[in-house]
One Martini backbone bead per residue (centre of mass of N, CA, C, O) as a GRO file, in nm:
protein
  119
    1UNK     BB    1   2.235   7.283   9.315
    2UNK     BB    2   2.425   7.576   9.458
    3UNK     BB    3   2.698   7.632   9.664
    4UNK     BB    4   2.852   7.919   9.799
    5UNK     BB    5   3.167   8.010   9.967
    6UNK     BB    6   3.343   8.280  10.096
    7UNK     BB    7   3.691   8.354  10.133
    8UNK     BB    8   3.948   8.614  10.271
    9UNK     BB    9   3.899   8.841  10.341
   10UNK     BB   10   4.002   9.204  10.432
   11UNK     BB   11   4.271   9.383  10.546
   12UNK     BB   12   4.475   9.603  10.400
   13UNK     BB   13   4.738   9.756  10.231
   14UNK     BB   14   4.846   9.891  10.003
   15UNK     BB   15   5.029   9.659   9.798
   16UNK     BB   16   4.878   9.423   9.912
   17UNK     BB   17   4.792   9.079   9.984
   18UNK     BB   18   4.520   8.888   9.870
   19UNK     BB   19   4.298   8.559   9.890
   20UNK     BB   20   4.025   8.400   9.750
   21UNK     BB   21   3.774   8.206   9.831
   22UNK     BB   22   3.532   7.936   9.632
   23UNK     BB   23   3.326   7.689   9.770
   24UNK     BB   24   3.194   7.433   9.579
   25UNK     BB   25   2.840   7.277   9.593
   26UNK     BB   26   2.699   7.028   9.392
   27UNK     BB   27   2.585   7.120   9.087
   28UNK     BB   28   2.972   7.136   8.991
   29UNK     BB   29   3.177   7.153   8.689
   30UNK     BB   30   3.491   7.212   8.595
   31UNK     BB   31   3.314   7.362   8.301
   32UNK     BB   32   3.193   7.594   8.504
   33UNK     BB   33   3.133   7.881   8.478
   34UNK     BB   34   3.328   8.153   8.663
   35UNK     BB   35   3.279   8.421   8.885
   36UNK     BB   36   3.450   8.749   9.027
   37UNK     BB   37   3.278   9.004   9.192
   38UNK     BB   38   3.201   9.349   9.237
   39UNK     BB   39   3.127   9.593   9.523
   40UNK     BB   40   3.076   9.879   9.599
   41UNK     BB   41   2.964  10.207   9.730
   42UNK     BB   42   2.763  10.296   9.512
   43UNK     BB   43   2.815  10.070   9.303
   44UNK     BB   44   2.793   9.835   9.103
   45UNK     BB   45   2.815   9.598   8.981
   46UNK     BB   46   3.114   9.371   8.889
   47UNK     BB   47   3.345   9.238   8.665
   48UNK     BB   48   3.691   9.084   8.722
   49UNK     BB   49   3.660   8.791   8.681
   50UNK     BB   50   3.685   8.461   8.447
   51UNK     BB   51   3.574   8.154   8.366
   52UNK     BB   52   3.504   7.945   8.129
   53UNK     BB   53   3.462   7.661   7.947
   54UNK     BB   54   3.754   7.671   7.817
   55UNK     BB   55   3.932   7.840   8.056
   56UNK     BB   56   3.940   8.114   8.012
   57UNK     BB   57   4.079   8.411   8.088
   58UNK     BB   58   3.925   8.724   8.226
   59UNK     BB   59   3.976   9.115   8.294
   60UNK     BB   60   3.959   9.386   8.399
   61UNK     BB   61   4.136   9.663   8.323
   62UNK     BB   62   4.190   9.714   8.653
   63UNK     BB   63   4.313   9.418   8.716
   64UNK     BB   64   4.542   9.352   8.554
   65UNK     BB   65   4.810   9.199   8.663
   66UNK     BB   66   4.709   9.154   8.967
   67UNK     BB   67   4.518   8.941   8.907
   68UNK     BB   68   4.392   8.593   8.966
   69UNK     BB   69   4.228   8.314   8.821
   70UNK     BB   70   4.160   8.015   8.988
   71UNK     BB   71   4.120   7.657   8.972
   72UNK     BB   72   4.029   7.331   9.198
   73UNK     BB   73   3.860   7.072   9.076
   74UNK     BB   74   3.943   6.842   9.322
   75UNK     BB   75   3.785   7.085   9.549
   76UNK     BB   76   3.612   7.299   9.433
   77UNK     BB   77   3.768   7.563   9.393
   78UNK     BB   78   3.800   7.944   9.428
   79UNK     BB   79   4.015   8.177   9.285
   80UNK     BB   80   4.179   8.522   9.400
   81UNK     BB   81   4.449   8.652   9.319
   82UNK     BB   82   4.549   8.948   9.501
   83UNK     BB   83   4.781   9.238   9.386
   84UNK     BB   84   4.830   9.511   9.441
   85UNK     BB   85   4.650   9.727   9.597
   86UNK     BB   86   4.407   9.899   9.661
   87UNK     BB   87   4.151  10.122   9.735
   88UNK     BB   88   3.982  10.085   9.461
   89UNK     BB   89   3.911   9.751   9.559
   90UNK     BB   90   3.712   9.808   9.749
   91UNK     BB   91   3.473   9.525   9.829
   92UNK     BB   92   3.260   9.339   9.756
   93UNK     BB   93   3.300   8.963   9.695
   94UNK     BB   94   3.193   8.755   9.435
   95UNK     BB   95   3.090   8.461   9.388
   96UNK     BB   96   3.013   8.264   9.063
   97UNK     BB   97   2.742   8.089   8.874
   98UNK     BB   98   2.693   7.945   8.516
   99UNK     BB   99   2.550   7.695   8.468
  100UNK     BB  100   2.472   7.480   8.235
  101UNK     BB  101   2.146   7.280   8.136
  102UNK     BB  102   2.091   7.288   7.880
  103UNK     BB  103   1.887   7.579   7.801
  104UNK     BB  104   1.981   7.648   8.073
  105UNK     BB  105   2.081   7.907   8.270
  106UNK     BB  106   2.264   7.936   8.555
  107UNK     BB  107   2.246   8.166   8.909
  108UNK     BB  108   2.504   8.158   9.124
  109UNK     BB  109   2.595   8.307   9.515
  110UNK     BB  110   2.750   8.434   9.721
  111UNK     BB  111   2.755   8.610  10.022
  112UNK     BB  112   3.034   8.741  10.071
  113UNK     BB  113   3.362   8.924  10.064
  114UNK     BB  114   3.536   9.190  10.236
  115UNK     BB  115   3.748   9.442  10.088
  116UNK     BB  116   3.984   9.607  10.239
  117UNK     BB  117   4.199   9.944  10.147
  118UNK     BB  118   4.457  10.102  10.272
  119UNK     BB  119   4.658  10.417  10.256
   0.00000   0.00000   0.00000
């Protein structure tokens, strides 16, 4: 089992920066894949970014250039900074986890975190 925990979100005026952090306990470990989806109203959730089994980070086009995804695995937790933020931002923030574990692949997910951003 795993739990993950997010914060950092909040209102922000566009132009700011915010980090998001997501604090994880459990089964979860250094190689396994993590991920940063949003939500806003009215449109499905989206993957923002992403880090692989192998380290690589990938990010929707919407978001390259101005976000970054870090992970600090002696602390287990996973970070999203981002910069140069837009109204287009706006949405709730999830942290998600895909640990492999033999043939089953697992996926938890955190409570998320809203992040406003005002024009």
């Amino acid at each position: 089992q795993v739990q993950l925990v997010e914060s950092g979100g909040g209102l922000v005026q566009a132009g700011g920066s915010l980090r998001l952090s997501c604090a994880a306990s459990g089964s979860i470990f250094s190689m396994d894949p993590m991920n940063w989806y949003r939500q806003a109203p009215g449109k499905q959730r989206e993957l923002v970014a992403a880090i692989t089994t192998g380290g690589s980070k990938n990010y929707v086009d919407s978001v390259k250039g101005r976000f970054t995804i870090s992970r600090d695995n002696a602390n287990n937790t996973l970070y999203l900074q981002m910069n140069s933020l837009k109204p287009e931002d706006t949405a709730v923030y999830y942290c998600n986890a895909k640990p492999v574990r033999g043939l089953r692949v697992y996926d938890y997910w955190g409570q998320g975190t809203q992040v406003t951003v005002s024009s």
